[in-house]
PDB file of N, CA, C, O and CB in Angstrom:
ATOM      1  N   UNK A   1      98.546  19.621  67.918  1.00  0.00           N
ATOM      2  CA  UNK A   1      97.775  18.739  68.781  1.00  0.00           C
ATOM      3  C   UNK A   1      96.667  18.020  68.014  1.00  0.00           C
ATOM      4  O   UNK A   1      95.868  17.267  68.572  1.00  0.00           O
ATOM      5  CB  UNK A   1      97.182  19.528  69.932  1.00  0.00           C
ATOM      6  N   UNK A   2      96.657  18.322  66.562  1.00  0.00           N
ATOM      7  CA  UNK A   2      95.606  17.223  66.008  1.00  0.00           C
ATOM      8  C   UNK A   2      95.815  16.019  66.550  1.00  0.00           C
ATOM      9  O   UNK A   2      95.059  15.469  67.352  1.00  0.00           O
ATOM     10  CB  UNK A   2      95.631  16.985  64.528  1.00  0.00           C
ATOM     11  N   UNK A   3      96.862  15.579  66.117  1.00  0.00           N
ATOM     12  CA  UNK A   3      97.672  13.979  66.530  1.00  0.00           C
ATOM     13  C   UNK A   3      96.765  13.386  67.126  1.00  0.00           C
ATOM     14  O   UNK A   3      96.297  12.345  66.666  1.00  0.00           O
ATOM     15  CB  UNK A   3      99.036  13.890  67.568  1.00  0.00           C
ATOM     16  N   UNK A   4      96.197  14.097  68.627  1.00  0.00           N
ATOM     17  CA  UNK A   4      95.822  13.306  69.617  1.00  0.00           C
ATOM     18  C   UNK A   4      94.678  13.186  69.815  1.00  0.00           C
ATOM     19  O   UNK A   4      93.940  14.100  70.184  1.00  0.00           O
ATOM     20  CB  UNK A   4      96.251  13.538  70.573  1.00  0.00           C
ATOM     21  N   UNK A   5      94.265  11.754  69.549  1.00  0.00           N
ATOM     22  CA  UNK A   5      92.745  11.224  69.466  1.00  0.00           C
ATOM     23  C   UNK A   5      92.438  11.169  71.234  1.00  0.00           C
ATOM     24  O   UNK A   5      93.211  10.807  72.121  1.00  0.00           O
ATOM     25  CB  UNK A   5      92.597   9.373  68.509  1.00  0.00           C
ATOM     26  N   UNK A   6      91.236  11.593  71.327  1.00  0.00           N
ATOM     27  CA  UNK A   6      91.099  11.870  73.214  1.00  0.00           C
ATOM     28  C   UNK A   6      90.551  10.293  73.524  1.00  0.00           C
ATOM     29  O   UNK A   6      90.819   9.562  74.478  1.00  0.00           O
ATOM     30  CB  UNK A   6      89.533  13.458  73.905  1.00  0.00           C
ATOM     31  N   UNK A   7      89.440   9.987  72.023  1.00  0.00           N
ATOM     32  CA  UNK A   7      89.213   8.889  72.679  1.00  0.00           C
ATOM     33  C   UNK A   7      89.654   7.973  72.523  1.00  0.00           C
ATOM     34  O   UNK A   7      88.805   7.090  72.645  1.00  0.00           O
ATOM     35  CB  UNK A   7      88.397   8.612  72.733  1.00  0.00           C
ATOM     36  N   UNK A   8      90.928   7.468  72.216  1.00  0.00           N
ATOM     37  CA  UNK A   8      92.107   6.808  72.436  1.00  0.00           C
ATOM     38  C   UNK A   8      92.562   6.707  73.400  1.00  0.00           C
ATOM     39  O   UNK A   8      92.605   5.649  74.027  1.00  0.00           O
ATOM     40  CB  UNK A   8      92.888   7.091  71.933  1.00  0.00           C
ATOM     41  N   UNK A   9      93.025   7.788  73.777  1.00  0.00           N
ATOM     42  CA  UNK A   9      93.614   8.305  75.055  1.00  0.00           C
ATOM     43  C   UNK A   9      92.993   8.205  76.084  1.00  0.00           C
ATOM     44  O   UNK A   9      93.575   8.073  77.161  1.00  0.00           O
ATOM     45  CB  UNK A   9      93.900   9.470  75.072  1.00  0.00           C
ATOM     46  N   UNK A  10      91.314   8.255  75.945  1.00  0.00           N
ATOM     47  CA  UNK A  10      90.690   8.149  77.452  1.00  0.00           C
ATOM     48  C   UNK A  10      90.416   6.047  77.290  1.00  0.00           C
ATOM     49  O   UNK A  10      89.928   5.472  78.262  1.00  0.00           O
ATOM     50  CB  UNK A  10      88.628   9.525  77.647  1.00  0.00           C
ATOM     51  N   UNK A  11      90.780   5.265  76.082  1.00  0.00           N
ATOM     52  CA  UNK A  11      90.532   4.174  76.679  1.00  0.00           C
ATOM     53  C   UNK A  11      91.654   3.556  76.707  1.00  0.00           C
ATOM     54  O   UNK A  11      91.730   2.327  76.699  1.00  0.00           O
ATOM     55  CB  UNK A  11      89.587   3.494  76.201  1.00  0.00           C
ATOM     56  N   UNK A  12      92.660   4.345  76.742  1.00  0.00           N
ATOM     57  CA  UNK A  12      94.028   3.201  76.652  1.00  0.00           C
ATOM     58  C   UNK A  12      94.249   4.040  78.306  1.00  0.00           C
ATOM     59  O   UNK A  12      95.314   3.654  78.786  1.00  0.00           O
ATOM     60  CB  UNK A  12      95.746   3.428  74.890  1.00  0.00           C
ATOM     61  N   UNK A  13      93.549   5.010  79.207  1.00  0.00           N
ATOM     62  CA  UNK A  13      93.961   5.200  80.385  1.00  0.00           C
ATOM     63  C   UNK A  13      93.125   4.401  81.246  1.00  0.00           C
ATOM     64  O   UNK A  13      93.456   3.975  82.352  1.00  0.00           O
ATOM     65  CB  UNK A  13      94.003   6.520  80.687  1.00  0.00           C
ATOM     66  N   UNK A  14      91.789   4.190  80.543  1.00  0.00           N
ATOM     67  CA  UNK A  14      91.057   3.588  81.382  1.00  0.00           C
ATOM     68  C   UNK A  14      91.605   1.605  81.533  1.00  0.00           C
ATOM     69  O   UNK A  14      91.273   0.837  82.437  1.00  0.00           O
ATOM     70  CB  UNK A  14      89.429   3.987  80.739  1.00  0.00           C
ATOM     71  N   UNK A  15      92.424   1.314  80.405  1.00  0.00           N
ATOM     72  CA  UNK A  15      92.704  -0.213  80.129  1.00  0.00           C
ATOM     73  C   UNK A  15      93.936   0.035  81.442  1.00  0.00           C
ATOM     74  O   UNK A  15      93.806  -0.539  82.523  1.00  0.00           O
ATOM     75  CB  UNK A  15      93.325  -0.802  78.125  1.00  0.00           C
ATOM     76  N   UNK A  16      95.086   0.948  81.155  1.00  0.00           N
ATOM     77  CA  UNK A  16      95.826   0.407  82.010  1.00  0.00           C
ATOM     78  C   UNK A  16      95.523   0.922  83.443  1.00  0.00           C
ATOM     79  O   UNK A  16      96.409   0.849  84.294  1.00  0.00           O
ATOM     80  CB  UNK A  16      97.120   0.590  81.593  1.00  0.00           C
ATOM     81  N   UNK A  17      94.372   1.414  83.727  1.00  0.00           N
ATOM     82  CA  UNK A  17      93.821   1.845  85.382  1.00  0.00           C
ATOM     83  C   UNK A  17      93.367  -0.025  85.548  1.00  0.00           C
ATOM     84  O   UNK A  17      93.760  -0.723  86.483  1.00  0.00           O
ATOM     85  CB  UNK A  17      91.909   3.485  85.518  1.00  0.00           C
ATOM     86  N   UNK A  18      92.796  -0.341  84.810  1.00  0.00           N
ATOM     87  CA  UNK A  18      92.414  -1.467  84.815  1.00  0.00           C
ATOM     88  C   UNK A  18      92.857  -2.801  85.280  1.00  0.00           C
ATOM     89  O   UNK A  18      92.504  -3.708  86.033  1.00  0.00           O
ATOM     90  CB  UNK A  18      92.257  -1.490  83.980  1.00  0.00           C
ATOM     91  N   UNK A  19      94.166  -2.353  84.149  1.00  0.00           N
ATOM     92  CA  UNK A  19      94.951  -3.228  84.455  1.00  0.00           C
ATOM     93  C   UNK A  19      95.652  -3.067  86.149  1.00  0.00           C
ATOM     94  O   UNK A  19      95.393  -3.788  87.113  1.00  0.00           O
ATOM     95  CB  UNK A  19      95.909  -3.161  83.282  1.00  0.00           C
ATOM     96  N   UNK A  20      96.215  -2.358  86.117  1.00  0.00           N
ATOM     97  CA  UNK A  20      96.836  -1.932  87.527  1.00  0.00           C
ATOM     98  C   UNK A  20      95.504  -2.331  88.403  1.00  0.00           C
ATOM     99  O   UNK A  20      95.473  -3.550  88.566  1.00  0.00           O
ATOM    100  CB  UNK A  20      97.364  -0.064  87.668  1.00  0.00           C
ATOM    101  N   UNK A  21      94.740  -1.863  88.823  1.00  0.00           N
ATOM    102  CA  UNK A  21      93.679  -2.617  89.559  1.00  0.00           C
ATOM    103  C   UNK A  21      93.380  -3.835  89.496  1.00  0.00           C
ATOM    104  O   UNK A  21      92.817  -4.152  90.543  1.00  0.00           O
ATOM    105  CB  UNK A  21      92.687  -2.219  89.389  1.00  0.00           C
ATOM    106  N   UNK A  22      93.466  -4.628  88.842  1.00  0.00           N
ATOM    107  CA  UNK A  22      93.101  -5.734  88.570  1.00  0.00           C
ATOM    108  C   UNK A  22      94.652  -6.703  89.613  1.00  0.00           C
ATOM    109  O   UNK A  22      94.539  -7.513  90.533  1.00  0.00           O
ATOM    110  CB  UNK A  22      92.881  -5.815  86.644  1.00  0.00           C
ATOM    111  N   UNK A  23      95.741  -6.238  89.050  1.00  0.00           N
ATOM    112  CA  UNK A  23      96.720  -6.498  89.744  1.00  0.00           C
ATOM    113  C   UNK A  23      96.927  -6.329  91.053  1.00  0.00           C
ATOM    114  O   UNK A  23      97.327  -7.255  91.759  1.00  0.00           O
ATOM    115  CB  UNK A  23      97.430  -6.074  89.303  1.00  0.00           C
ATOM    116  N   UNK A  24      96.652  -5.011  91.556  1.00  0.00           N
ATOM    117  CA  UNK A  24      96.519  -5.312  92.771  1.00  0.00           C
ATOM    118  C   UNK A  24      95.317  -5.857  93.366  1.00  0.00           C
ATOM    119  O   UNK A  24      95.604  -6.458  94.401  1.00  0.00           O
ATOM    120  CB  UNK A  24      96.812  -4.383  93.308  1.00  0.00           C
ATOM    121  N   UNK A  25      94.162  -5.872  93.120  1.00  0.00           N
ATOM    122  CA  UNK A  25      93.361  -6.778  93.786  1.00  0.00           C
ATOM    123  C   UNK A  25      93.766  -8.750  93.851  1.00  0.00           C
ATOM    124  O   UNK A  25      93.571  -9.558  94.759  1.00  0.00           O
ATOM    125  CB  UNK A  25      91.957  -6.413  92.997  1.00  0.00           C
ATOM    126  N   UNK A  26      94.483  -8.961  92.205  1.00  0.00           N
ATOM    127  CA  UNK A  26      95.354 -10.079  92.578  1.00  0.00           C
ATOM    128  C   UNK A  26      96.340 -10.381  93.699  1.00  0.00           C
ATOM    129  O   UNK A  26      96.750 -11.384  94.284  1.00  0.00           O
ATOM    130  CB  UNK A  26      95.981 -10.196  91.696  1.00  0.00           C
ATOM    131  N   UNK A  27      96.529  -9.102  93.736  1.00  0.00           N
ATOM    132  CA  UNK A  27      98.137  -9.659  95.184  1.00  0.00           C
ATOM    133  C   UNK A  27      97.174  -9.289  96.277  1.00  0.00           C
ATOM    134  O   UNK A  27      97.853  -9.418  97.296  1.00  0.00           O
ATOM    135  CB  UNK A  27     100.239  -8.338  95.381  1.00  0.00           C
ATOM    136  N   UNK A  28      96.455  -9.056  96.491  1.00  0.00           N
ATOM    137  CA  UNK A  28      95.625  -8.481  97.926  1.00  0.00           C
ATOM    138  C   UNK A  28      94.296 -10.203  98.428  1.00  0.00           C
ATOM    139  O   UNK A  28      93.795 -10.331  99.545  1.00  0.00           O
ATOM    140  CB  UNK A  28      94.264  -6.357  97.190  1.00  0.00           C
ATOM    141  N   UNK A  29      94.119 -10.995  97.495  1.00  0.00           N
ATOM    142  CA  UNK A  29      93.437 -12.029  97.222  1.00  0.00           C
ATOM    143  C   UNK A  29      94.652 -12.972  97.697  1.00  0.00           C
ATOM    144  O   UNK A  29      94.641 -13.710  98.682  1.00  0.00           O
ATOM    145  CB  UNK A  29      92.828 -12.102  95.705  1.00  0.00           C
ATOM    146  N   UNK A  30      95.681 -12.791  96.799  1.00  0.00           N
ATOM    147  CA  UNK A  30      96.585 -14.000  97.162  1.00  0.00           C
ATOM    148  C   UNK A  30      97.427 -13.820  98.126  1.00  0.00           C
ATOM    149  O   UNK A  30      98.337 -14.650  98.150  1.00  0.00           O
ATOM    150  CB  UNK A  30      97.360 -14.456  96.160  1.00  0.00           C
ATOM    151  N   UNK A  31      97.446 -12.784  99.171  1.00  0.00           N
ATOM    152  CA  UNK A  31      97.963 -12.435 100.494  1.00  0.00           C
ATOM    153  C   UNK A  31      97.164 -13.159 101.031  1.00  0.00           C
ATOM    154  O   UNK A  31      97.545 -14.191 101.582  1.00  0.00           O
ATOM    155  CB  UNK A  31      98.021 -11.068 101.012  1.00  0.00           C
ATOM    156  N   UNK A  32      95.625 -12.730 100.994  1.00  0.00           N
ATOM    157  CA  UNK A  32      94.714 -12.832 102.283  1.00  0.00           C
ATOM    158  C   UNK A  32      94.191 -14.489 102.666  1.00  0.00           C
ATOM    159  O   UNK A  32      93.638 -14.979 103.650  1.00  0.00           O
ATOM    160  CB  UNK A  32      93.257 -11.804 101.960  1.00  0.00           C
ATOM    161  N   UNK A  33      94.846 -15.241 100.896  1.00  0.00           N
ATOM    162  CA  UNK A  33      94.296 -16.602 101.444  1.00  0.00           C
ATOM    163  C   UNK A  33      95.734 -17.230 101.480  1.00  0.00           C
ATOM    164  O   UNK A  33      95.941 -18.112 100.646  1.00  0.00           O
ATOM    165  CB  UNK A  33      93.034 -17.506 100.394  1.00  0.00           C
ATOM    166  N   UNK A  34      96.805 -16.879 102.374  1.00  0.00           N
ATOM    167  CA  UNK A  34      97.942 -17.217 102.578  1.00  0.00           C
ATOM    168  C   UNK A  34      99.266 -16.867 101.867  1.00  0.00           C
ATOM    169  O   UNK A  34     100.308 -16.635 102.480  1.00  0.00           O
ATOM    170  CB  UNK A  34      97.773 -18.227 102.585  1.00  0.00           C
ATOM    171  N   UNK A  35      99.143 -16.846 100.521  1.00  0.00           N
ATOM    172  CA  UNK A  35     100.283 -16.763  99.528  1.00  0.00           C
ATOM    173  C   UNK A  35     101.336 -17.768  99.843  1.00  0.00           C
ATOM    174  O   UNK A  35     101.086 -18.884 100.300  1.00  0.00           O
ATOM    175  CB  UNK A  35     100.927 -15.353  99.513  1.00  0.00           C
ATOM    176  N   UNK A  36     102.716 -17.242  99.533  1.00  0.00           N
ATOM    177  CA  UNK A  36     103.411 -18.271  99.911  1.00  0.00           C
ATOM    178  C   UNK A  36     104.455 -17.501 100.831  1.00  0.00           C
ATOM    179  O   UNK A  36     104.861 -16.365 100.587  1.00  0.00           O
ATOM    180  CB  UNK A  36     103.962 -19.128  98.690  1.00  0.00           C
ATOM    181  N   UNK A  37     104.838 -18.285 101.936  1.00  0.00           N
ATOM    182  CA  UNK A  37     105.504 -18.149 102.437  1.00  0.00           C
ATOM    183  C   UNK A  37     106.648 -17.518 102.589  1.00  0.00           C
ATOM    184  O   UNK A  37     107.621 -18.252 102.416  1.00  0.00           O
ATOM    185  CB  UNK A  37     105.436 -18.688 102.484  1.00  0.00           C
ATOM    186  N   UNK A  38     107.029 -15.745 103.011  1.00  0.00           N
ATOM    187  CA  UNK A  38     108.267 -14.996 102.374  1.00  0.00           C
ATOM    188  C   UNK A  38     108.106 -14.692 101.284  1.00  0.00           C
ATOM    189  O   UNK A  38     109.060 -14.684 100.507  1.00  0.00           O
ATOM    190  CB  UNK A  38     109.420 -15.581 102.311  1.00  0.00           C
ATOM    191  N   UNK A  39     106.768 -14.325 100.864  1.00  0.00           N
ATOM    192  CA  UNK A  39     107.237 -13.713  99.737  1.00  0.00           C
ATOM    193  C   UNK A  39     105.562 -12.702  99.659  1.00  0.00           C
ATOM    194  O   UNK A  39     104.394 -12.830  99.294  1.00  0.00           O
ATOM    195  CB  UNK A  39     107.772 -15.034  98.264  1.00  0.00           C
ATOM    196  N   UNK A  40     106.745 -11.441 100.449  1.00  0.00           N
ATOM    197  CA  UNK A  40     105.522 -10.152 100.509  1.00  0.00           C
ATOM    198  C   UNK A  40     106.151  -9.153 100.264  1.00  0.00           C
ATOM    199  O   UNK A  40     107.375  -9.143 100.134  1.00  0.00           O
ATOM    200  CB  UNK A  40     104.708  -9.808 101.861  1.00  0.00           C
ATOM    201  N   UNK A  41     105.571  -8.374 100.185  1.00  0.00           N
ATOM    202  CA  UNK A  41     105.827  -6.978  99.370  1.00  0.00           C
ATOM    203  C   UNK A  41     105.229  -5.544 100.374  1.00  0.00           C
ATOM    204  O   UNK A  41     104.022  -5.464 100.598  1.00  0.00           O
ATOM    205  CB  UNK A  41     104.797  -7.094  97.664  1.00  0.00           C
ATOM    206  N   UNK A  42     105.916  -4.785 100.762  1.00  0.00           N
ATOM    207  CA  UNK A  42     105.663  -3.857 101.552  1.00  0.00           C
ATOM    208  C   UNK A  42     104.626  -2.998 100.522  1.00  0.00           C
ATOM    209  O   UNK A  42     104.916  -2.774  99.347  1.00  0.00           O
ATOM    210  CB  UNK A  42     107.032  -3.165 102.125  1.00  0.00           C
ATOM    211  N   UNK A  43     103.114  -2.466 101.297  1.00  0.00           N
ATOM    212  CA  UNK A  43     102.808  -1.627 100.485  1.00  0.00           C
ATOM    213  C   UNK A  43     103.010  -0.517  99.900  1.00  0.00           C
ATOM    214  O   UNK A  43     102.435  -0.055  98.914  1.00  0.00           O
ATOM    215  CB  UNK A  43     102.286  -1.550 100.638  1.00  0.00           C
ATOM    216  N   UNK A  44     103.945  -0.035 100.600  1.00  0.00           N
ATOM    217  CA  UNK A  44     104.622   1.470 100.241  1.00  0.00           C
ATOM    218  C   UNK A  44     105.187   1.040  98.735  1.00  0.00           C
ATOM    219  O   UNK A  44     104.775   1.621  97.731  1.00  0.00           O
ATOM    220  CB  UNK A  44     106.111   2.082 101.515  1.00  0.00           C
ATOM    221  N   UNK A  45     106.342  -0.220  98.661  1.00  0.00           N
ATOM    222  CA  UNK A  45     106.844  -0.713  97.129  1.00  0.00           C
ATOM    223  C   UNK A  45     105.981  -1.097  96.596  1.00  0.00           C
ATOM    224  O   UNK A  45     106.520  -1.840  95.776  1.00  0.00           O
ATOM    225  CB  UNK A  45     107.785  -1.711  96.908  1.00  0.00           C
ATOM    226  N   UNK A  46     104.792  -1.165  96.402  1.00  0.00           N
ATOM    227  CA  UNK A  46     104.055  -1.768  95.517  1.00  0.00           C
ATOM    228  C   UNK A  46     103.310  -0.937  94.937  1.00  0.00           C
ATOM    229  O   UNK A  46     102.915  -0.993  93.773  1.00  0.00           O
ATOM    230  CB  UNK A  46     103.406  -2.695  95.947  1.00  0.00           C
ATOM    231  N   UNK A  47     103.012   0.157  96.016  1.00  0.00           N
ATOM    232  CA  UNK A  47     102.441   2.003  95.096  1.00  0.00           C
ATOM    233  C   UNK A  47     103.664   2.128  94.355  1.00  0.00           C
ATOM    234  O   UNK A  47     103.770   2.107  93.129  1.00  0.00           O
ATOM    235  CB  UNK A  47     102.186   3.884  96.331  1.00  0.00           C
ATOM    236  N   UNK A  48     104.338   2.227  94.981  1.00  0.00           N
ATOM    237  CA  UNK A  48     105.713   3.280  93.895  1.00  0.00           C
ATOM    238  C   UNK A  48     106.195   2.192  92.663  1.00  0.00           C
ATOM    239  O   UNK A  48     106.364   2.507  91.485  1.00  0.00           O
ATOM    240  CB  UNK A  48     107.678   3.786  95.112  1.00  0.00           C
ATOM    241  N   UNK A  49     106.343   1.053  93.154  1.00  0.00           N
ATOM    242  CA  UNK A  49     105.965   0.330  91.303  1.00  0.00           C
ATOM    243  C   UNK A  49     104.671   0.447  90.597  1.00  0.00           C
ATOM    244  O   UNK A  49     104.741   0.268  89.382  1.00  0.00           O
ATOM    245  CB  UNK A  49     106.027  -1.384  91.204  1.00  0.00           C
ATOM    246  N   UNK A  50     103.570   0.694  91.063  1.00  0.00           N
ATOM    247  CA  UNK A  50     102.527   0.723  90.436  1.00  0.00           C
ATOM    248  C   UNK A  50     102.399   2.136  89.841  1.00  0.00           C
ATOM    249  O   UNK A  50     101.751   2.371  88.821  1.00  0.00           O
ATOM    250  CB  UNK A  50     101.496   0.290  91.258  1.00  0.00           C
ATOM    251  N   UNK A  51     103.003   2.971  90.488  1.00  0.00           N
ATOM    252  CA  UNK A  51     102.700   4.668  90.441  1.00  0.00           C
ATOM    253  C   UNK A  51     104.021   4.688  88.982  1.00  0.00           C
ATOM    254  O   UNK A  51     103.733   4.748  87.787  1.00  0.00           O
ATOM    255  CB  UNK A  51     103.256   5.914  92.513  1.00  0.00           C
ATOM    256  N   UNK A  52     105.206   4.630  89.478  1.00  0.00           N
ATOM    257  CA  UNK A  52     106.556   4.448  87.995  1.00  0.00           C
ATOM    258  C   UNK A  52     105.940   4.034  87.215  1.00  0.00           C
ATOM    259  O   UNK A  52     105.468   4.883  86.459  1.00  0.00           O
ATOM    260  CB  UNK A  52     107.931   3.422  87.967  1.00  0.00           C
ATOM    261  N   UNK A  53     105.600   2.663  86.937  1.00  0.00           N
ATOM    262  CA  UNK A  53     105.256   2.087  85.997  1.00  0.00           C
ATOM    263  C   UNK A  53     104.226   2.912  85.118  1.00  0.00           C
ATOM    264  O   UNK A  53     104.447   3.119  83.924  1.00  0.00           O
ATOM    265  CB  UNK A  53     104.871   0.926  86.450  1.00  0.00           C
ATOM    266  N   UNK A  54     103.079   3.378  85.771  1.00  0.00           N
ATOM    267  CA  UNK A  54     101.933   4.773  85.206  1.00  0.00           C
ATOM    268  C   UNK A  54     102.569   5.593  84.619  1.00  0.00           C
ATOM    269  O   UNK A  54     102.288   6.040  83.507  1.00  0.00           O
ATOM    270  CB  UNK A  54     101.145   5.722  86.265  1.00  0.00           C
ATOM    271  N   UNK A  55     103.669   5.945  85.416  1.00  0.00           N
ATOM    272  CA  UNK A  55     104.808   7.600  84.607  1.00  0.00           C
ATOM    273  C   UNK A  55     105.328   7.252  83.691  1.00  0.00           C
ATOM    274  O   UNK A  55     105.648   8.109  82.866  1.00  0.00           O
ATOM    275  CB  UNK A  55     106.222   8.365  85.377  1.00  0.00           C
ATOM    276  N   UNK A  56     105.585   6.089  83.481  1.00  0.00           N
ATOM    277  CA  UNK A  56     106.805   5.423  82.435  1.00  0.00           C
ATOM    278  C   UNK A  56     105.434   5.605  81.196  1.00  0.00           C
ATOM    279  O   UNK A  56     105.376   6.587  80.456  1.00  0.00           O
ATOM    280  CB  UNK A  56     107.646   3.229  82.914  1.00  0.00           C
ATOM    281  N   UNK A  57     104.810   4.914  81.178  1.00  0.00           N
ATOM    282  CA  UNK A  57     103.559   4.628  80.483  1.00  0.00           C
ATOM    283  C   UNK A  57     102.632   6.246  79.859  1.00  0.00           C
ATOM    284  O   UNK A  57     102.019   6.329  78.795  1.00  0.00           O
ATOM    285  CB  UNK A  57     102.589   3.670  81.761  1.00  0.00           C
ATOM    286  N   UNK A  58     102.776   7.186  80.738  1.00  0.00           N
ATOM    287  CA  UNK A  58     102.405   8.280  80.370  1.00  0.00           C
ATOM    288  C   UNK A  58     103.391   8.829  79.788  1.00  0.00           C
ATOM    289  O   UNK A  58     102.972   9.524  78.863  1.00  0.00           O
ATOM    290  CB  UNK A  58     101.914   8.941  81.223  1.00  0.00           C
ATOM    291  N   UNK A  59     104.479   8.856  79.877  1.00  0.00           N
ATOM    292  CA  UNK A  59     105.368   9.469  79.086  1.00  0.00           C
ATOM    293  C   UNK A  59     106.004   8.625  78.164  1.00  0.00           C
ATOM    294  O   UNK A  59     107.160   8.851  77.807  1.00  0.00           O
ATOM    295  CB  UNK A  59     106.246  10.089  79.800  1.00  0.00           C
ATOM    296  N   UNK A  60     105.324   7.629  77.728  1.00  0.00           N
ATOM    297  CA  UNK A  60     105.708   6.953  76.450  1.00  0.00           C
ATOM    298  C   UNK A  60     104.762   7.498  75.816  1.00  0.00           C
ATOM    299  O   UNK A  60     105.164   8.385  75.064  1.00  0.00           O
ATOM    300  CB  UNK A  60     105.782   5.428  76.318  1.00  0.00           C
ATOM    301  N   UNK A  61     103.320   7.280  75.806  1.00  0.00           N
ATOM    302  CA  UNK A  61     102.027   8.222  75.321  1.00  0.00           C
ATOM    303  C   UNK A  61     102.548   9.201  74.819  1.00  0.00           C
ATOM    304  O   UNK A  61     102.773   9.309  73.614  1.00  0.00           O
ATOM    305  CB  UNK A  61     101.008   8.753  76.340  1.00  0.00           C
ATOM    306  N   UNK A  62     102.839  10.138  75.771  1.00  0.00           N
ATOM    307  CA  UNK A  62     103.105  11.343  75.471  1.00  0.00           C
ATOM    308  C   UNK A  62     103.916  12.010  74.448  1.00  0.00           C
ATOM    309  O   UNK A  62     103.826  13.038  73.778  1.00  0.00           O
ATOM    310  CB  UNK A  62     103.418  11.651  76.320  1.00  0.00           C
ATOM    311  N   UNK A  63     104.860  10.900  74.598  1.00  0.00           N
ATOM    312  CA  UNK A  63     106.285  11.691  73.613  1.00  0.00           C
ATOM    313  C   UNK A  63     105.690  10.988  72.377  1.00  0.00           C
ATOM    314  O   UNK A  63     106.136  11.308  71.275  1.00  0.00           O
ATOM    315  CB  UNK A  63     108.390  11.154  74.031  1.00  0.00           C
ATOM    316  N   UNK A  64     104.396   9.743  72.498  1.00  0.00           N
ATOM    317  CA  UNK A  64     104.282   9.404  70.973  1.00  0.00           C
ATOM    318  C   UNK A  64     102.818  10.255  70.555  1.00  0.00           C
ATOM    319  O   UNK A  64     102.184   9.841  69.584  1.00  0.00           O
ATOM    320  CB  UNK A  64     104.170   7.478  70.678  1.00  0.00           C
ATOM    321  N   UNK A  65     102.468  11.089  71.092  1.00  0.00           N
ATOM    322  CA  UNK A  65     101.574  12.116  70.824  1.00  0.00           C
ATOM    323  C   UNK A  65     102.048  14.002  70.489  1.00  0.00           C
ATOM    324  O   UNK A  65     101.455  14.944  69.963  1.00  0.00           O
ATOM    325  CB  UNK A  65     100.716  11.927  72.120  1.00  0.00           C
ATOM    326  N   UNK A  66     103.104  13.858  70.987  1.00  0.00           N
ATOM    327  CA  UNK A  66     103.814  15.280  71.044  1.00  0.00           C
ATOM    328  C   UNK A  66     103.840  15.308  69.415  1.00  0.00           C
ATOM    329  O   UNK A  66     104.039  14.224  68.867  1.00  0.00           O
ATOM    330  CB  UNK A  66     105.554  15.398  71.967  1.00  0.00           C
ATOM    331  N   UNK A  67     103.664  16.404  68.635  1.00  0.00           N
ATOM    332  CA  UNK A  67     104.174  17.272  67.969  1.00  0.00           C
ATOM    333  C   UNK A  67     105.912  17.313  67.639  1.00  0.00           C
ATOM    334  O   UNK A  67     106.763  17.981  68.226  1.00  0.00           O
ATOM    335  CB  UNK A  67     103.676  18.318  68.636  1.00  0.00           C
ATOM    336  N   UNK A  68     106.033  16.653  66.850  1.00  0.00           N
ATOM    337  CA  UNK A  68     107.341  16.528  66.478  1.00  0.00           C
ATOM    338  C   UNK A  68     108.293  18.043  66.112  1.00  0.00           C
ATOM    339  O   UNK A  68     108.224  18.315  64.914  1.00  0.00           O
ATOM    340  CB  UNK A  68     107.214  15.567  65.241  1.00  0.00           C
ATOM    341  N   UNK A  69     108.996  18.866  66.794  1.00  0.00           N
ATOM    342  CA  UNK A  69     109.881  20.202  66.395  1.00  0.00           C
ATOM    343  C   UNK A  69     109.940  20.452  64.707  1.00  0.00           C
ATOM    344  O   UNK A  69     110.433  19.577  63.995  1.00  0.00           O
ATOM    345  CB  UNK A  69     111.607  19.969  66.999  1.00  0.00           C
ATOM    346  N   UNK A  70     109.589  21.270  64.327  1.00  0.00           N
ATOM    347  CA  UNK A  70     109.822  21.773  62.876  1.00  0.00           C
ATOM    348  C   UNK A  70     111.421  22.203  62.409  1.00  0.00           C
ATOM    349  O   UNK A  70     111.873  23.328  62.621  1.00  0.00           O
ATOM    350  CB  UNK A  70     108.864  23.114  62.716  1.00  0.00           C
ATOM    351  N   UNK A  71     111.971  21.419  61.928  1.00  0.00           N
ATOM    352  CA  UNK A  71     113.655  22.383  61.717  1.00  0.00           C
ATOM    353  C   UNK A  71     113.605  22.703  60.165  1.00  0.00           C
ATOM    354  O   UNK A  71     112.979  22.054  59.326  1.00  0.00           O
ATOM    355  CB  UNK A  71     115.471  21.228  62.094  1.00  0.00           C
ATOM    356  N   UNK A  72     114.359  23.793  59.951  1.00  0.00           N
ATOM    357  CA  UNK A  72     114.714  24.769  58.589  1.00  0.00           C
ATOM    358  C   UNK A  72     115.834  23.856  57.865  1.00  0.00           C
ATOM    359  O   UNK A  72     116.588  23.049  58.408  1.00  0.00           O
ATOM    360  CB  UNK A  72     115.446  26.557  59.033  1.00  0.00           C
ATOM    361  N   UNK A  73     115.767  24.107  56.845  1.00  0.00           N
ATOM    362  CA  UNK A  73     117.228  23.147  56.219  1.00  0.00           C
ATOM    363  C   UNK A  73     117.970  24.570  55.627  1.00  0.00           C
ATOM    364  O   UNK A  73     119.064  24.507  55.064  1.00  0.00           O
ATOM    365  CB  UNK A  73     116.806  21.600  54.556  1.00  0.00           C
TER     366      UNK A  73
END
């Protein structure tokens, strides 16, 4: 676990909280002053893409922070 710099890790979580917030306050702005016509997004799909997209993203992190297996030759 050397590998893993925390404070790396605590600002590349805080960039993409960021990001994701930032996004949805974009679609919540461009709902409320009309958007366009047919073209909305149930909020339930828009957590669970926002929420995947986080998992996908943590477990890319992750597996590039893991400790690579030691094998014998």
């Amino acid at each position: 676990m050397s590998n893993l710099d925390l404070m790396k890790a605590g600002i590349g979580l805080a960039v993409v909280i960021g990001i994701a917030l930032t996004a949805i306050a974009g679609y919540a702005l461009f709902t409320t002053f009309g958007g366009v016509d047919g073209l909305t997004v149930a909020p339930e799909l828009l957590v669970s893409v926002l929420f995947g997209g986080l998992l996908v993203a943590a477990a890319a992190s992750a597996h590039r922070v893991a400790p690579k297996p030691r094998t014998r030759v």
